[in-house]
C-alpha atoms as one frame of an Amber mdcrd trajectory, in Angstrom:
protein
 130.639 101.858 -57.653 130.725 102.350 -61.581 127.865 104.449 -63.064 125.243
 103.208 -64.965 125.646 103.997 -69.023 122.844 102.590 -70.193 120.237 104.789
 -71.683 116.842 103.352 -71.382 112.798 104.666 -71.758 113.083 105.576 -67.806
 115.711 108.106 -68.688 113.847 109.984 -70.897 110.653 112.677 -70.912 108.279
 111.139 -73.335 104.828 112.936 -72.615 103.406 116.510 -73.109 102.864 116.858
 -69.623 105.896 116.510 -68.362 107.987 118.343 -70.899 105.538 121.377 -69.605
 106.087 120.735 -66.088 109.860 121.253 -66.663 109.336 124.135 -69.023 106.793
 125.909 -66.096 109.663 125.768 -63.835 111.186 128.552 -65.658 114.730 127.534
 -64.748 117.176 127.815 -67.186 120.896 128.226 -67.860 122.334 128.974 -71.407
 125.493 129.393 -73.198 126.230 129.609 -76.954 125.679 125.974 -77.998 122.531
 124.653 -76.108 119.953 126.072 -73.413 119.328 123.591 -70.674 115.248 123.609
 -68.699 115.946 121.627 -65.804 113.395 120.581 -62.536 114.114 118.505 -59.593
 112.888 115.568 -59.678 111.384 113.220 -56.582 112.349 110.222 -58.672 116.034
 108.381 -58.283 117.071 109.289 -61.897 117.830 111.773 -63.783 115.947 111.899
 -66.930 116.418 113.848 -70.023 114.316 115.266 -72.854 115.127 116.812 -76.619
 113.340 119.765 -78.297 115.221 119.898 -81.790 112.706 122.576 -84.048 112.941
 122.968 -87.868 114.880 125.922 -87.683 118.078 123.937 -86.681 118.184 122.070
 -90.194 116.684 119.579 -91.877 115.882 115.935 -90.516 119.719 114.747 -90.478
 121.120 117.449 -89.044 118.262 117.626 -86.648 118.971 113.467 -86.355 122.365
 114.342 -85.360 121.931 117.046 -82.332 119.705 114.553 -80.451 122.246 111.517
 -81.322 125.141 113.870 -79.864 122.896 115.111 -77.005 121.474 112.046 -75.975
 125.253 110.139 -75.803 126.644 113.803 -74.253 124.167 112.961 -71.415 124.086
 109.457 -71.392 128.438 109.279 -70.173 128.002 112.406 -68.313 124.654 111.481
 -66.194 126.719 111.172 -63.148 128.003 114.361 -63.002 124.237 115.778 -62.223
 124.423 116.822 -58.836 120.873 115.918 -58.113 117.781 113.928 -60.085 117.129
 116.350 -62.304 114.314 116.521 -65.489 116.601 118.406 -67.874 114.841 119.660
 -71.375 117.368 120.623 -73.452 117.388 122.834 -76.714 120.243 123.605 -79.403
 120.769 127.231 -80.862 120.384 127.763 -84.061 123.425 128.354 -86.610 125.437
 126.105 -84.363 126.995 122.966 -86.230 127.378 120.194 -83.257 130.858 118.488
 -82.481 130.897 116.072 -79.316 133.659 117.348 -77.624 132.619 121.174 -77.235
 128.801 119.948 -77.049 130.122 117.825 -74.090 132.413 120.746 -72.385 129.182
 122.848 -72.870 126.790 120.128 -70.717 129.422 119.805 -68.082 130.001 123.789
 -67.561 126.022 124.003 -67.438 124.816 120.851 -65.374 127.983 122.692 -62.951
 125.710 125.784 -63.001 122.609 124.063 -62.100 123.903 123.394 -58.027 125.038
 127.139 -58.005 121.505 128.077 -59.646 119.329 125.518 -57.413 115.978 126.925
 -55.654
């Protein structure tokens, strides 16, 4: 069975209530590009959400960190061991490329089953 690479409002964390419940969790994993909040979820998706602040640049570079995030996750979605809510924030001073932001997602979303409560 082929995954599904479509990337549509049901994917995503759109309200203030649900970015919080992921950020409560206090779960987290890290490296030098991004930092990655992630809950399980009891739905049968995994669903994703972007916090991009002001200190990463202004509005295109900001524009292009949750372009690059957003496609990282869409073509790696099925490498998420479980449904997970993942929040996911750059670091700042860090000028986004796809390939290491991708090599980045896949050695954390790896973390998250070693990590798992």
């Amino acid at each position: 069975m082929l995954p599904k690479f479509r990337f549509s409002k049901s994917d995503r964390l759109r309200k203030k209530a649900e970015f919080d419940s992921v950020f409560q969790c206090k779960r987290s994993v890290a490296d030098k590009m991004i930092v990655v909040y992630w809950k399980k979820n009891d739905m049968n998706v995994s669903r994703l959400g972007l916090v991009v602040s002001r200190k990463i640049g202004k509005a295109h570079d900001r524009n292009r960190w949750k372009r690059l995030l957003r496609e990282v996750f869409r073509l790696n979605r099925h490498r998420i061991p479980d449904y997970f809510d993942l929040v996911i924030i750059p670091r700042q001073g860090v000028v986004p490329d796809f390939l290491s932001l991708q090599q980045s997602f896949r050695r954390l979303v790896g973390r998250l089953e070693t990590v798992k409560k």
